[in-house]
C-alpha positions in Angstrom: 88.1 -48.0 92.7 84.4 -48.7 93.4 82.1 -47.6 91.2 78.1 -47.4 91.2 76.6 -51.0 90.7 79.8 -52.4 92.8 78.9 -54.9 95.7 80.8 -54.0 98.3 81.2 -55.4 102.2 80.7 -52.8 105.3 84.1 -53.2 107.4 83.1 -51.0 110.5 80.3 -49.0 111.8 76.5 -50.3 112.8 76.1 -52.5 109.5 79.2 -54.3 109.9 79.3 -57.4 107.9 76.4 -56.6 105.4 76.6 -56.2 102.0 74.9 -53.8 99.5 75.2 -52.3 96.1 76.5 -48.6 95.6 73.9 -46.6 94.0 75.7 -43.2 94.0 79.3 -41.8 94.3 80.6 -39.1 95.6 84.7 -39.1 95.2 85.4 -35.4 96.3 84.0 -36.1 99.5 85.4 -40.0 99.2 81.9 -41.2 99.9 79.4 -43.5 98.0 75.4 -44.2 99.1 74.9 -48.2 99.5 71.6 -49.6 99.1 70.0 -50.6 102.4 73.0 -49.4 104.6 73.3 -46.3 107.1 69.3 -46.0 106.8 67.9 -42.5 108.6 64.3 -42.1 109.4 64.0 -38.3 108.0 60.9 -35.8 109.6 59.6 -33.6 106.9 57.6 -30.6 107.9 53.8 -29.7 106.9 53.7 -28.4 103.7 50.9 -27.7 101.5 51.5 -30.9 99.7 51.2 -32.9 102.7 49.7 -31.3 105.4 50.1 -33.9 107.5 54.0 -34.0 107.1 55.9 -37.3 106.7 58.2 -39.5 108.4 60.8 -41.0 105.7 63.9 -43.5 105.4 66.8 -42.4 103.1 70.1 -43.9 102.8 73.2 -41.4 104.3 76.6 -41.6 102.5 79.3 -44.1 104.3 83.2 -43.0 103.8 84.8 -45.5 101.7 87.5 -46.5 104.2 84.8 -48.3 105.6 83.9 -50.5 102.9 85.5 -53.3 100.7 84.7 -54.1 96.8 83.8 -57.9 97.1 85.4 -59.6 94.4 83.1 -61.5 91.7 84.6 -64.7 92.1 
């Protein structure tokens, strides 16, 4: 079961071999956010706040079949 604050190790996808801590869970969809990993540069529109708009990284979700609790040993 991993669980937020677990270090876990990226099996498969474009950030194979890293490693990163799980800030949020989400186990109905069987999917956790891990700090630093599946990183999306995100365009936000104009608003009145910033009229200029913004360009922004977040972290997407990663399914959990594609990650592996490291073991603190």
């Amino acid at each position: 079961m991993i669980k937020k604050g677990d270090k876990v190790f990226i099996l498969s996808g474009n950030y194979k071999g890293n490693t990163g801590i799980v800030l949020k869970v989400f186990p109905r969809r069987s999917k956790v956010i891990v700090q630093g990993i599946n990183i999306v540069k995100k365009h936000i529109k104009p608003s009145a706040e910033k009229p200029k708009g913004e360009i922004i990284k977040k972290e997407l979700p990663i399914h959990l079949s594609n990650l592996k609790k490291e073991s603190h040993g």
